[in-house]
Short mmCIF file of the C-alpha atoms (twelve columns), coordinates in Angstrom:
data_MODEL
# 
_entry.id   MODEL 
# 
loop_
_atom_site.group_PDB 
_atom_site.id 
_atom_site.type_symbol 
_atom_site.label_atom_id 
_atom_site.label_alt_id 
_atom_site.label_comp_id 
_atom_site.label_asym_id 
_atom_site.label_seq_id 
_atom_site.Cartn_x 
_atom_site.Cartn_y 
_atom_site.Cartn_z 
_atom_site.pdbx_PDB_model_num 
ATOM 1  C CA . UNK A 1  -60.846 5.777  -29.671 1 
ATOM 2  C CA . UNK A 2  -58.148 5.256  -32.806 1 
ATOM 3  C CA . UNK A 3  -58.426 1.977  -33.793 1 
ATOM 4  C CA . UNK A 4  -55.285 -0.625 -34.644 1 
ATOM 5  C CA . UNK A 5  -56.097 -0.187 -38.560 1 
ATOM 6  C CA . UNK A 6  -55.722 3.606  -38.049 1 
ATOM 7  C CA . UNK A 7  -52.532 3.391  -35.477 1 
ATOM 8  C CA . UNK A 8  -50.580 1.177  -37.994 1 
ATOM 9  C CA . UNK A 9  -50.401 4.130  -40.725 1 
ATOM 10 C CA . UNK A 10 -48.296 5.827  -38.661 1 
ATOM 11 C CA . UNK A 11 -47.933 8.917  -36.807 1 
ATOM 12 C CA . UNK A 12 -47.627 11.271 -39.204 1 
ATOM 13 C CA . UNK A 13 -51.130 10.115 -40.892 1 
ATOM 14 C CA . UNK A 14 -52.555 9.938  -37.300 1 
ATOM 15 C CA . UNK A 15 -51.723 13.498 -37.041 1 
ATOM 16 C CA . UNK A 16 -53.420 13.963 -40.815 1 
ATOM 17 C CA . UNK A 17 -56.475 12.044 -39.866 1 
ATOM 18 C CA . UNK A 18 -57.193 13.875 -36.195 1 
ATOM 19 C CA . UNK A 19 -56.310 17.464 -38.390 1 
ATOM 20 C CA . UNK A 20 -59.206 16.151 -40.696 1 
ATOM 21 C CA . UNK A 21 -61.528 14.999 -38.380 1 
ATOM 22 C CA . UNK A 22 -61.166 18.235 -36.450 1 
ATOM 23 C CA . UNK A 23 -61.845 20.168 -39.603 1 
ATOM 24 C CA . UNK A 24 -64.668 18.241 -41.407 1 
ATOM 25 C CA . UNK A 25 -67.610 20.155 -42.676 1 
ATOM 26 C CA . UNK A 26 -68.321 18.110 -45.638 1 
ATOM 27 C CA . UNK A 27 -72.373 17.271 -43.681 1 
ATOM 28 C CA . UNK A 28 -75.470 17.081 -46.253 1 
ATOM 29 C CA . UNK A 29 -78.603 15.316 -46.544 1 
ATOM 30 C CA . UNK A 30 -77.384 12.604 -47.878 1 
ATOM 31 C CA . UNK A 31 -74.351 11.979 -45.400 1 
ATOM 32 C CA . UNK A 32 -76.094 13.241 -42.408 1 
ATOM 33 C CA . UNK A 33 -79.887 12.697 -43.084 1 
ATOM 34 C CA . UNK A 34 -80.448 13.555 -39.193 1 
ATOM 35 C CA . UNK A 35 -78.892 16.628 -39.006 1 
ATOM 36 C CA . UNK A 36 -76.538 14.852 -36.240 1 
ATOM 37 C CA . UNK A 37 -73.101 15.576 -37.380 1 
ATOM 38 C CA . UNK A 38 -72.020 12.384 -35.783 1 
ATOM 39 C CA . UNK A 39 -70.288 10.322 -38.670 1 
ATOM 40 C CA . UNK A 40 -68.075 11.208 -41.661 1 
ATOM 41 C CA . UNK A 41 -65.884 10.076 -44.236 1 
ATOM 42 C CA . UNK A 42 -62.376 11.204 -44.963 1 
ATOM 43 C CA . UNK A 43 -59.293 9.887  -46.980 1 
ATOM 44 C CA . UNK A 44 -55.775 10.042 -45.455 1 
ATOM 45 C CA . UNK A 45 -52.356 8.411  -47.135 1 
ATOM 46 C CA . UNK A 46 -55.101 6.716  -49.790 1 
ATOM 47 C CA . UNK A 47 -57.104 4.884  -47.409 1 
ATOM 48 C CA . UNK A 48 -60.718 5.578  -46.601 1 
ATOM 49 C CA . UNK A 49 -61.168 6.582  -42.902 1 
ATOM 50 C CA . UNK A 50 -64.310 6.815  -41.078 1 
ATOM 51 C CA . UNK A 51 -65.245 8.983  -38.109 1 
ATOM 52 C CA . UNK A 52 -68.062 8.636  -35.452 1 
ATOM 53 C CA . UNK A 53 -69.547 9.943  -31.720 1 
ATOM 54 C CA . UNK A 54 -71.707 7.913  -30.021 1 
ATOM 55 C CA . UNK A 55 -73.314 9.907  -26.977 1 
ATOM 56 C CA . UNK A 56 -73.273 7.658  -23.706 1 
ATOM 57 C CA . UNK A 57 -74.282 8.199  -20.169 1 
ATOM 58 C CA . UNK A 58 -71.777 9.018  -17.340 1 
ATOM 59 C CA . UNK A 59 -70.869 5.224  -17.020 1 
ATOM 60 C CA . UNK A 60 -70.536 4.800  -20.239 1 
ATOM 61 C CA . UNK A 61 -73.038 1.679  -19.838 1 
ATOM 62 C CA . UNK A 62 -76.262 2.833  -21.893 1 
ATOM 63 C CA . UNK A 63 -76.720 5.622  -24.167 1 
ATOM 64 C CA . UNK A 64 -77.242 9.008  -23.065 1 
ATOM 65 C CA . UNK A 65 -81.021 10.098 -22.168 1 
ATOM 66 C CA . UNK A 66 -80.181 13.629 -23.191 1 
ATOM 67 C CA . UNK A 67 -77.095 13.688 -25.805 1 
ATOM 68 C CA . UNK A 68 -77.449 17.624 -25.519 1 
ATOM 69 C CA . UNK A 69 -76.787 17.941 -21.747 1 
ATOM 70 C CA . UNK A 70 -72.968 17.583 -21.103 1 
ATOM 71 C CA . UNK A 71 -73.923 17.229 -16.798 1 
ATOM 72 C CA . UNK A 72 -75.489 13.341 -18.140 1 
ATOM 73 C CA . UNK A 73 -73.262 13.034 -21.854 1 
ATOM 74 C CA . UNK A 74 -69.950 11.222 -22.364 1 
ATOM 75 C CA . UNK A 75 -68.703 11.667 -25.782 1 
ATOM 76 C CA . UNK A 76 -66.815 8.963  -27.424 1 
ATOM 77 C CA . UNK A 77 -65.219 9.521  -30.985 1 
ATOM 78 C CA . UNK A 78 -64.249 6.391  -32.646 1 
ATOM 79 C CA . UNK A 79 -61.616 6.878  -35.627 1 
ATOM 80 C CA . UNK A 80 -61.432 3.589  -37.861 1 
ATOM 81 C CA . UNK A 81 -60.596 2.136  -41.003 1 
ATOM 82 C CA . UNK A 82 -63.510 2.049  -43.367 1 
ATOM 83 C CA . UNK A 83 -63.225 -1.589 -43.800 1 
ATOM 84 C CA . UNK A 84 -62.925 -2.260 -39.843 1 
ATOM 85 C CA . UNK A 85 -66.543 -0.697 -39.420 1 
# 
């Protein structure tokens, strides 16, 4: 999911912000006190961008009783403006 903040830079820093999100590493304690790798940070064209996945079941009604298991796991990234979060 992109949202309309995101889609309204433009598709060159849509292409930026997937390249980003597809190479972000930046997880610590502090950012990822879980160990979950499931929401980040990331600046693109001066704007702050955040990522996350959110781990649902098959019909994408409740969350997923075993996030690990890709047979019961839908996968939904969400890409948004920080200040639309």
């Amino acid at each position: 999911m992109i949202t309309r903040g995101v889609i309204a830079l433009g598709t060159p820093a849509l292409q930026r912000t997937l390249e980003k999100v597809a190479a972000y590493d930046a997880f610590d304690p502090g950012n990822d006190p879980y160990g979950e790798h499931d929401f980040g940070a990331i600046e693109v064209v001066g704007r702050r961008l955040f990522f996350k996945i959110d781990t649902y079941d098959l019909t994408l009604t409740a969350q997923s009783e075993n996030p690990a298991d890709p047979a019961v796991t839908t996968r939904v990234l969400t890409v948004m403006l920080a200040e639309e979060y």
